[in-house]
PASEBA-1860 file (N, C-alpha, C; in nm, 3 decimals):
! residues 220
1> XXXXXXXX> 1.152/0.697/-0.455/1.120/0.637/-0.327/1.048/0.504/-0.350 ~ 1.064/0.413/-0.297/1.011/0.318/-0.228/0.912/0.269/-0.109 ~ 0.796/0.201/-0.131/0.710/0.232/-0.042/0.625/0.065/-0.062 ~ 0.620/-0.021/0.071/0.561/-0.154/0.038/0.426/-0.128/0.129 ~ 0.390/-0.272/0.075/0.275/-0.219/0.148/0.298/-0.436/0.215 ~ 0.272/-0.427/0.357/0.302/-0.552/0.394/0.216/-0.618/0.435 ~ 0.189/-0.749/0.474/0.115/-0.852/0.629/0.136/-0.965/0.606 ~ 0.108/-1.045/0.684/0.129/-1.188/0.734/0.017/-1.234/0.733
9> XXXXXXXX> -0.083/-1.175/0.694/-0.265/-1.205/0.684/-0.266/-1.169/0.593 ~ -0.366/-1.246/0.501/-0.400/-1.195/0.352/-0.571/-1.121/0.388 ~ -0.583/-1.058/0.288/-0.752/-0.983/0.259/-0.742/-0.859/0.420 ~ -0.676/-0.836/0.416/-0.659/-0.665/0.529/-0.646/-0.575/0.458 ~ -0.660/-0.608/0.322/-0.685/-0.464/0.224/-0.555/-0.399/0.209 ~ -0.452/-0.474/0.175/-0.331/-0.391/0.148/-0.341/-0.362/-0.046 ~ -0.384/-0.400/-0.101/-0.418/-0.421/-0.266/-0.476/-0.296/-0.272 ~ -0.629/-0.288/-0.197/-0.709/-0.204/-0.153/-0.641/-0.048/-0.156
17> XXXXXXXX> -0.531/-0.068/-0.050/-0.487/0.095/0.021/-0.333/0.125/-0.104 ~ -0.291/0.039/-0.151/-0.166/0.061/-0.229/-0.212/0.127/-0.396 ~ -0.335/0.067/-0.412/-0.396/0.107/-0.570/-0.422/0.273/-0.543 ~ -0.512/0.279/-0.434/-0.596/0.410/-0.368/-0.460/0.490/-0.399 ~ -0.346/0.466/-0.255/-0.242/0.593/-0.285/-0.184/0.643/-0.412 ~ -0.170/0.483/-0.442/-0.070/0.550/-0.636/-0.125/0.604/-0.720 ~ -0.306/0.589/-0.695/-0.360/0.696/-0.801/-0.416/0.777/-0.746 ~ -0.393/0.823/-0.632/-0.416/0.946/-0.549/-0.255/1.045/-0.558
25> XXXXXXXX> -0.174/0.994/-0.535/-0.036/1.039/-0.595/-0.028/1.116/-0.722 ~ -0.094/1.021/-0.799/-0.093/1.083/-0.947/-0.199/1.194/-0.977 ~ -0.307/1.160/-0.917/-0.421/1.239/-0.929/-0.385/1.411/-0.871 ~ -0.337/1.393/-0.756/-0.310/1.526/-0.674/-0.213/1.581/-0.703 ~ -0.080/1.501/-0.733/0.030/1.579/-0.730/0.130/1.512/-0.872 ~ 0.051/1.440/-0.977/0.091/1.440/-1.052/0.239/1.316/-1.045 ~ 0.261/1.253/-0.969/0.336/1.159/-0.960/0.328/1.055/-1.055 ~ 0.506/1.008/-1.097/0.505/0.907/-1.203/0.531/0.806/-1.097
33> XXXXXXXX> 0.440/0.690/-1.094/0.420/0.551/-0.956/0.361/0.392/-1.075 ~ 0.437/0.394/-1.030/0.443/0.179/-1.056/0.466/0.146/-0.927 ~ 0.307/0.029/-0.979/0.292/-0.058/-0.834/0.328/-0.199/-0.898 ~ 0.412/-0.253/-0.806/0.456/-0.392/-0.838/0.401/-0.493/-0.755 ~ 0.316/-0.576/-0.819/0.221/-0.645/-0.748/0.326/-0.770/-0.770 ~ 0.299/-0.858/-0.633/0.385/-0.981/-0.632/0.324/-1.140/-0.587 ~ 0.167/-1.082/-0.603/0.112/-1.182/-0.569/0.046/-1.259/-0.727 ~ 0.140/-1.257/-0.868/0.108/-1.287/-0.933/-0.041/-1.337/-1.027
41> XXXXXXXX> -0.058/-1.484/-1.057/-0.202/-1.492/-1.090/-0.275/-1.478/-0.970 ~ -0.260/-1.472/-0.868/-0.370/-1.437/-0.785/-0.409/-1.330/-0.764 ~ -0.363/-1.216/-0.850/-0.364/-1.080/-0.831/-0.504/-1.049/-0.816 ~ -0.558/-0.968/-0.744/-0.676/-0.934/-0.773/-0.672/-0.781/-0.877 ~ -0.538/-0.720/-0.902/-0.509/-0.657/-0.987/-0.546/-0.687/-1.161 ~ -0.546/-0.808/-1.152/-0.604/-0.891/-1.284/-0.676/-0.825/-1.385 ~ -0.733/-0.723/-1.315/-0.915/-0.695/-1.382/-0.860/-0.567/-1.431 ~ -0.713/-0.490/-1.436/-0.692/-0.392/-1.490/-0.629/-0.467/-1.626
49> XXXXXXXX> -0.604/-0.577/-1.648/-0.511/-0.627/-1.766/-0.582/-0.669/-1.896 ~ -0.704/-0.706/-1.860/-0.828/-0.746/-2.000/-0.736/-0.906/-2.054 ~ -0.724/-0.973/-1.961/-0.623/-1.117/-1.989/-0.510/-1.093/-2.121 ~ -0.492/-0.976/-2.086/-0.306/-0.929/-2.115/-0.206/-1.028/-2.071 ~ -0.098/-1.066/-2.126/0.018/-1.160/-2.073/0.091/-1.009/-1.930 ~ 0.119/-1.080/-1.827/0.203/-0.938/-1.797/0.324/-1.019/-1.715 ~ 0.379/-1.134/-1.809/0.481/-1.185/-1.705/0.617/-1.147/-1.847 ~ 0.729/-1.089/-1.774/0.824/-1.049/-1.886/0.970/-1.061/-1.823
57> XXXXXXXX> 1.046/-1.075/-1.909/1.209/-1.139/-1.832/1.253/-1.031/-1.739 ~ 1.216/-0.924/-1.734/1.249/-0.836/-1.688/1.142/-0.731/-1.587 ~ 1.216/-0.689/-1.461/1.102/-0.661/-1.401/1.056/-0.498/-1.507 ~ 1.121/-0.432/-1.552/1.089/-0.337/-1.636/1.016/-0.391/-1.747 ~ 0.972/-0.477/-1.782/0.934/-0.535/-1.923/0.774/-0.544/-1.855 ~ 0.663/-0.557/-1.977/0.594/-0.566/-1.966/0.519/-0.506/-1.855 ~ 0.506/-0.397/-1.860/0.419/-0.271/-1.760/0.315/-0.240/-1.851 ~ 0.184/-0.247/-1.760/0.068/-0.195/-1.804/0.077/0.003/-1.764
65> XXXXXXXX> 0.026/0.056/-1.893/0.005/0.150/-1.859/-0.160/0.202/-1.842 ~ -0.153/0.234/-1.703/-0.331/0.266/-1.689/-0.316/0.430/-1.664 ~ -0.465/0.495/-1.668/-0.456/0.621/-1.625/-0.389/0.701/-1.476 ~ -0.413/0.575/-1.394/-0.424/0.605/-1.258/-0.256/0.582/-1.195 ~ -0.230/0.468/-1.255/-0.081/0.437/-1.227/-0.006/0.342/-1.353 ~ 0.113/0.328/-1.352/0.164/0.191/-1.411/0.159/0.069/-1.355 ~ 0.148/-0.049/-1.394/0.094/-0.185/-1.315/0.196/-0.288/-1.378 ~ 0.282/-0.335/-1.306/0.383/-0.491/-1.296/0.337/-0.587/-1.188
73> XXXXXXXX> 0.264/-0.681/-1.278/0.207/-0.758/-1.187/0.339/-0.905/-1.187 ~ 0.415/-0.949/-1.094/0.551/-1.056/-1.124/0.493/-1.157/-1.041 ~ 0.534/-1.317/-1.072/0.491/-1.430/-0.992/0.641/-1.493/-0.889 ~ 0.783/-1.397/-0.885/0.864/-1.399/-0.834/1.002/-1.281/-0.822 ~ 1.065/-1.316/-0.738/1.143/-1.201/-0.705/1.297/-1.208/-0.812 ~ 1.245/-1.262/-0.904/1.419/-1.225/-1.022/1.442/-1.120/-1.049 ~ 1.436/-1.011/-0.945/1.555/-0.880/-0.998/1.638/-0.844/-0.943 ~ 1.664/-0.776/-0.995/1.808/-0.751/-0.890/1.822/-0.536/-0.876
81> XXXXXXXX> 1.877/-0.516/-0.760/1.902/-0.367/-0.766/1.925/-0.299/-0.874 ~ 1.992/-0.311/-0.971/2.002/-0.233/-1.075/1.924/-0.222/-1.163 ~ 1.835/-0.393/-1.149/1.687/-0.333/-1.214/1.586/-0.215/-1.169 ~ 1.576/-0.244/-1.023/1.479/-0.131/-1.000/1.572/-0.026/-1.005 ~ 1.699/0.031/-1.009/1.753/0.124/-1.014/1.734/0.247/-1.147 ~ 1.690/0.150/-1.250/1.673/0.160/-1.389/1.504/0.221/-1.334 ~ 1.450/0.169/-1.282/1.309/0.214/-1.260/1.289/0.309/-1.199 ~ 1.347/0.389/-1.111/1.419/0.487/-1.025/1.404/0.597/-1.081
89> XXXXXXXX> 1.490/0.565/-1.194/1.531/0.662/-1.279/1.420/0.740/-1.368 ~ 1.310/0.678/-1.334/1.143/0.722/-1.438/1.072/0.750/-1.333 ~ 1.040/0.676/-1.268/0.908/0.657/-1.138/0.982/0.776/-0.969 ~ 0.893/0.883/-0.978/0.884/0.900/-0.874/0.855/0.849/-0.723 ~ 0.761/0.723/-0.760/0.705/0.628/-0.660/0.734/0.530/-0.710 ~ 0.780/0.406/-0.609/0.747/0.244/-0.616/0.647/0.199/-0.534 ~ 0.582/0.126/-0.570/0.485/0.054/-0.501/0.467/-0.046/-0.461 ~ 0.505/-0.149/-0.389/0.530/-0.247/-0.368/0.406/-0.377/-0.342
97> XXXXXXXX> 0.318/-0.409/-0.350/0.219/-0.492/-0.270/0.262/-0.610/-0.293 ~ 0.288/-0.636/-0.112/0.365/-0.773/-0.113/0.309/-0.910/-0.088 ~ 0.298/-1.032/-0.145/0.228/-1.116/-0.118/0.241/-1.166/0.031 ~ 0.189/-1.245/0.101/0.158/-1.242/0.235/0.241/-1.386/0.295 ~ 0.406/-1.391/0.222/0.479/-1.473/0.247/0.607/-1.469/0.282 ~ 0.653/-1.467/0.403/0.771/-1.453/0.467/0.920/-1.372/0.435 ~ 0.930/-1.505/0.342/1.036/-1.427/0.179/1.054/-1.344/0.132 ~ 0.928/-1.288/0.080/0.881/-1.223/-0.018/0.891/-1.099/0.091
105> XXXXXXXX> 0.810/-1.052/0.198/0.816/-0.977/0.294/0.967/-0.895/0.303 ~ 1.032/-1.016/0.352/1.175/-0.965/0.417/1.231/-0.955/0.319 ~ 1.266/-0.972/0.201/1.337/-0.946/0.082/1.324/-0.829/0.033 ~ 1.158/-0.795/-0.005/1.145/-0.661/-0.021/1.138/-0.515/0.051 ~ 1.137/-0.593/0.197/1.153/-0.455/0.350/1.239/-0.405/0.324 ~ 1.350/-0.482/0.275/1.482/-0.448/0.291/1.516/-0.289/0.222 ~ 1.431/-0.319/0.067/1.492/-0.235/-0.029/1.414/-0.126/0.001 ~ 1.282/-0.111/0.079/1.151/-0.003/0.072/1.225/0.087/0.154
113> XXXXXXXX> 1.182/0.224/0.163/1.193/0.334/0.236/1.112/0.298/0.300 ~ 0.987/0.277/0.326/0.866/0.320/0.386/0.819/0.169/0.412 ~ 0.795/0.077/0.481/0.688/0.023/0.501/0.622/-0.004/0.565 ~ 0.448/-0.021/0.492/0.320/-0.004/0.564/0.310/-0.129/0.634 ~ 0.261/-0.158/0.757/0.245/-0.299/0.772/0.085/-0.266/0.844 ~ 0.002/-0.375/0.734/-0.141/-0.340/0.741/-0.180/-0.450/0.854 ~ -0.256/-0.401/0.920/-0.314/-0.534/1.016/-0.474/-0.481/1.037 ~ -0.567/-0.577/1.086/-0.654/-0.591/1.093/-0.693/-0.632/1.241
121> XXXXXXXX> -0.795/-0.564/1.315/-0.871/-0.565/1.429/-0.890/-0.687/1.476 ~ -0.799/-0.812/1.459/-0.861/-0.928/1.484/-0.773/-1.033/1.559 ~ -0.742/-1.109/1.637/-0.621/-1.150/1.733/-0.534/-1.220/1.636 ~ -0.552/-1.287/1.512/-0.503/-1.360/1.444/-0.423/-1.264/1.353 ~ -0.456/-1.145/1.313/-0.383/-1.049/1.270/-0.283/-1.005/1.308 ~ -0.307/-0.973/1.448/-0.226/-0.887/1.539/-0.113/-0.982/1.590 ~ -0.157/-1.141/1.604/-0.017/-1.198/1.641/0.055/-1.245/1.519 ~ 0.023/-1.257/1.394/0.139/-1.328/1.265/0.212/-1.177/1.273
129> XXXXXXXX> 0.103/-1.062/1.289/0.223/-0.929/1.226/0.289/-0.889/1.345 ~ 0.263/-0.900/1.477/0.359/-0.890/1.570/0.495/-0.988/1.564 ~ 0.457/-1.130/1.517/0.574/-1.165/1.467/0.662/-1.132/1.351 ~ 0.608/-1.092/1.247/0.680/-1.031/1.169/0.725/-0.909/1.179 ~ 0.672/-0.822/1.285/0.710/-0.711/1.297/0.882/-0.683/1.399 ~ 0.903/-0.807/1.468/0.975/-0.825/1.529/1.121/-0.867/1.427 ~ 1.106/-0.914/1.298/1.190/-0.950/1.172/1.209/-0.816/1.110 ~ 1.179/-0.684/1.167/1.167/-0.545/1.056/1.245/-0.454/1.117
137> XXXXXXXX> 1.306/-0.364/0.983/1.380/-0.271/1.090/1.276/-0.174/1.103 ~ 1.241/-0.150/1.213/1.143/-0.077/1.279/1.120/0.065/1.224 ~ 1.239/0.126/1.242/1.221/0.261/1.190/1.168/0.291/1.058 ~ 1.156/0.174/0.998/1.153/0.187/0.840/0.956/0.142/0.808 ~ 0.871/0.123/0.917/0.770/0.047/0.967/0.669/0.185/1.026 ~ 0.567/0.159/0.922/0.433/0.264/0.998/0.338/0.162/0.998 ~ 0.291/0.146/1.110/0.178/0.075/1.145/0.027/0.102/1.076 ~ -0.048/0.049/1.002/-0.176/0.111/0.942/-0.285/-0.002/0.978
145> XXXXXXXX> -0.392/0.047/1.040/-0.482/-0.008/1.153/-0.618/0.011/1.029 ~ -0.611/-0.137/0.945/-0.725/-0.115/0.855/-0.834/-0.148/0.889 ~ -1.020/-0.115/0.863/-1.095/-0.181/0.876/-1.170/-0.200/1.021 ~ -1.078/-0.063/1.086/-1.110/-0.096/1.218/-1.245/-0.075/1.286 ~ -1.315/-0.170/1.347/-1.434/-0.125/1.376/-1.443/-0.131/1.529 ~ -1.352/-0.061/1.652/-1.381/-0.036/1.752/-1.392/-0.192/1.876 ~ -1.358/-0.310/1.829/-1.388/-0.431/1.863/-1.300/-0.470/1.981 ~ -1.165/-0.415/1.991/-1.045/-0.406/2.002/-0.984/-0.278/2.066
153> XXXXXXXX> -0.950/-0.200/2.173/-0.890/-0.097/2.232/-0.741/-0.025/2.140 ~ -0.722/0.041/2.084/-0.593/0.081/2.017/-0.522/0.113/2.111 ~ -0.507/0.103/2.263/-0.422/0.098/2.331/-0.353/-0.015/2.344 ~ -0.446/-0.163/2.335/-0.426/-0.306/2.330/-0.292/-0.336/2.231 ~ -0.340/-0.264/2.102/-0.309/-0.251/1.984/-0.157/-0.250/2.009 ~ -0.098/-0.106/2.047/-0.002/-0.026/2.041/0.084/-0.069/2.162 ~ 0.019/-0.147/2.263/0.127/-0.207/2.354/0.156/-0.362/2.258 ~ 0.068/-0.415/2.213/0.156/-0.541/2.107/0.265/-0.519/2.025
161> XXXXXXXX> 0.229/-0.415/2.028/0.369/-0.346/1.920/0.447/-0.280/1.978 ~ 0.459/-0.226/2.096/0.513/-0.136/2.133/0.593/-0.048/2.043 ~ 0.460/-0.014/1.932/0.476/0.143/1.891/0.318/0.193/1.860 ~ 0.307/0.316/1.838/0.215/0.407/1.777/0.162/0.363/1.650 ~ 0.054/0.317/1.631/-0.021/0.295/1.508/-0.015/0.486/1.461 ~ 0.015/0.427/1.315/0.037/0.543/1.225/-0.118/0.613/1.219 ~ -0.160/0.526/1.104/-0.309/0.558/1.159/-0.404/0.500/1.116 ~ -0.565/0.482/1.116/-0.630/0.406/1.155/-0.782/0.469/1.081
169> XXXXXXXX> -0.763/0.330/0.981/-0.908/0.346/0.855/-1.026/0.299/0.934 ~ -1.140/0.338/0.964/-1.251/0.253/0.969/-1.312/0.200/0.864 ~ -1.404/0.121/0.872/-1.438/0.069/0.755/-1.517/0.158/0.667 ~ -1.515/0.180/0.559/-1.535/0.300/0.518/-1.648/0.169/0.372 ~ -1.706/0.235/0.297/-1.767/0.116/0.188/-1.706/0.174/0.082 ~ -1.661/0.295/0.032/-1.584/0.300/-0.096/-1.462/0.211/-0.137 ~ -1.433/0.174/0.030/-1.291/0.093/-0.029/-1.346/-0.048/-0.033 ~ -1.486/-0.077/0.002/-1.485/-0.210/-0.021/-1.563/-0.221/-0.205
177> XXXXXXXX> -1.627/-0.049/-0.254/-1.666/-0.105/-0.361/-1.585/-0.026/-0.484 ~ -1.463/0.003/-0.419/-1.366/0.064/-0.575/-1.377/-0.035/-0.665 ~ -1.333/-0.108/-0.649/-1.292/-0.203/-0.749/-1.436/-0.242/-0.848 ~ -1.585/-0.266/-0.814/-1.646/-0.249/-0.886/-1.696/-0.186/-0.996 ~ -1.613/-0.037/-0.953/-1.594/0.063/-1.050/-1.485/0.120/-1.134 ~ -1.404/-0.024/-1.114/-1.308/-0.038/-1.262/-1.197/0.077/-1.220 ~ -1.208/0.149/-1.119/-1.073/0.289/-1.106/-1.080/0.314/-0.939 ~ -0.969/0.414/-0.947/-0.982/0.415/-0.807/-1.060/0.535/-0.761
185> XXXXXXXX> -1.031/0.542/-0.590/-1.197/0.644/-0.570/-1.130/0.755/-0.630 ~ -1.019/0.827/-0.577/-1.017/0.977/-0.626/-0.982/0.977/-0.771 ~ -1.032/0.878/-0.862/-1.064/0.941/-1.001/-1.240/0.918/-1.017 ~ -1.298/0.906/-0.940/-1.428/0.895/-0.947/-1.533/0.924/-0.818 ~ -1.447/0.923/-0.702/-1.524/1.034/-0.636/-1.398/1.111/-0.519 ~ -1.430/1.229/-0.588/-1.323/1.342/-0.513/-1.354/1.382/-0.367 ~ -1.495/1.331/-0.388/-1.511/1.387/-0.205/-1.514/1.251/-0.120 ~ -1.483/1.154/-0.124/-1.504/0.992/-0.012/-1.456/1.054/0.059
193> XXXXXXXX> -1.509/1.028/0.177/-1.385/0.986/0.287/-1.307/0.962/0.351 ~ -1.273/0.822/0.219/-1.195/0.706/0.259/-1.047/0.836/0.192 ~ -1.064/0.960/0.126/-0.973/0.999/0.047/-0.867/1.042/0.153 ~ -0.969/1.082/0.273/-0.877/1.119/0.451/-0.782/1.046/0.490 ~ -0.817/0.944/0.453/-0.722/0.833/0.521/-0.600/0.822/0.407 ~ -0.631/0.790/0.264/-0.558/0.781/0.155/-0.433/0.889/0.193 ~ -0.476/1.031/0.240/-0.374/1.152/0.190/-0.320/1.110/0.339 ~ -0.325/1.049/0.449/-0.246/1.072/0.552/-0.124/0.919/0.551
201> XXXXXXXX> -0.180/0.861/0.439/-0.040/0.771/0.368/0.034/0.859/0.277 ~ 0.014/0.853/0.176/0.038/0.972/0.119/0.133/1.118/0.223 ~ 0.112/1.155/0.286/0.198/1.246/0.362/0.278/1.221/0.427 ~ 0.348/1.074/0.437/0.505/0.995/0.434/0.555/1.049/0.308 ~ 0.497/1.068/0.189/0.579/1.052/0.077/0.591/1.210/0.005 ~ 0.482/1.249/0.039/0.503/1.391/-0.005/0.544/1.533/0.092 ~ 0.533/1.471/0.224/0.509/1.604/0.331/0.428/1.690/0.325 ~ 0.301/1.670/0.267/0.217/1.734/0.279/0.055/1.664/0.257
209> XXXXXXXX> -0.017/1.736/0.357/-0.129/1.707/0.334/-0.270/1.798/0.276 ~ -0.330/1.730/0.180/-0.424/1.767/0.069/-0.578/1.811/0.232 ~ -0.615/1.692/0.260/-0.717/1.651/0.354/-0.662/1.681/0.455 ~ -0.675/1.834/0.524/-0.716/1.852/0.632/-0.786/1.881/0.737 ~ -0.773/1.825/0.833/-0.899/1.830/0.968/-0.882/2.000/1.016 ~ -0.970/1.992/1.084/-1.005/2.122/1.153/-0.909/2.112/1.269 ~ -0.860/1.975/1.309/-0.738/2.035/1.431/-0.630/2.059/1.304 ~ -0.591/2.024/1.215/-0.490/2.071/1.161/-0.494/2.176/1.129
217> XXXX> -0.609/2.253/1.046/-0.583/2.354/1.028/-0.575/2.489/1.130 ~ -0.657/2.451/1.307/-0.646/2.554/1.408/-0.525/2.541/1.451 ~ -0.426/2.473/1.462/-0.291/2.400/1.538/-0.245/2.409/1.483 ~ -0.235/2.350/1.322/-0.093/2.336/1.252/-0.039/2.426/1.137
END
């Protein structure tokens, strides 16, 4: 499977929520996941490489292997289907984190099963990804409402889109201080929070959920 993670706004924490799932994937259910980062040297992925080269003729070439996931960090889109097809063939998960440029967007929607399109509580958010959301095939599109701090009505929200936000992180501080701690949270703290939100991405890809609420478990 295939799974991007999208926006038309940069810093809405899509880096953030794409690292979290793939080593929450692996962590819980043992999943083989490469995340293909496409925002090249600007990666903020960087800090897993120890100034490693990680640019290679091939999108299969040069993969970091970390505990949490595999990491292809590329500064452009030279592959072609049969490359990732080849990748397919190993990786239970793809991961996509897409840089926050038009191209790059619609090129890779195309090929994803799943994509996330992250937006942020803020009018400038909500109108670049309403326009881009209007370029997507919809069905293929879960809305993920990051960072949200109540500023904004999610009814407001969900008539801009006229669809259902999938669902909806508040700001939580583990996801703003993973990265200080060199891994992601659920290899270093099993009980966050933020892990609630992680497994209800995550339950697009697996059909099942790890973290459940008390309405799930009286109801479902």
């Amino acid at each position: 499977m295939i799974v991007s993670f999208i926006s038309l706004k940069g810093g809405v924490g899509k880096t953030t929520l794409a690292n979290n799932l793939a080593a929450y994937l692996k962590k819980e259910y043992n999943y083989k996941v490469l995340i293909i980062d496409t925002n090249g040297t600007y990666s903020s992925n960087l800090i897993f490489l120890n100034n490693e080269k990680f640019f290679g003729n091939k999108i299969y070439q040069g993969i970091k292997v970390l505990p949490y996931f595999h990491l292809k960090i590329i500064d452009n889109l030279d592959f072609s289907v049969n490359d990732l097809n080849y990748l397919k063939r190993y990786y239970d998960v793809i991961v996509f984190d897409v840089l926050p440029d038009i191209n790059y967007i619609l090129n890779i929607e195309k090929i994803s099963d799943i994509n996330f399109l992250v937006i942020n509580p803020d009018f400038y958010s909500l109108y670049v990804n309403k326009k881009l959301y209007e370029l997507l095939d919809k069905n293929k599109v879960k809305i993920v409402l990051n960072k949200y701090d109540k500023s904004i009505e999610i009814d407001f929200i969900e008539d801009v889109f006229n669809k259902e936000v999938y669902t909806i992180i508040p700001i939580i501080k583990d996801f703003s201080n993973y990265q200080f701690q060199y891994q992601p949270i659920s290899f270093y703290n099993e009980k966050s929070k933020a892990l609630k939100y992680i497994d209800e991405l995550a339950y697009c890809i697996t059909g099942n959920k790890r973290k459940r609420s008390i309405f799930d478990i009286i109801f479902r």
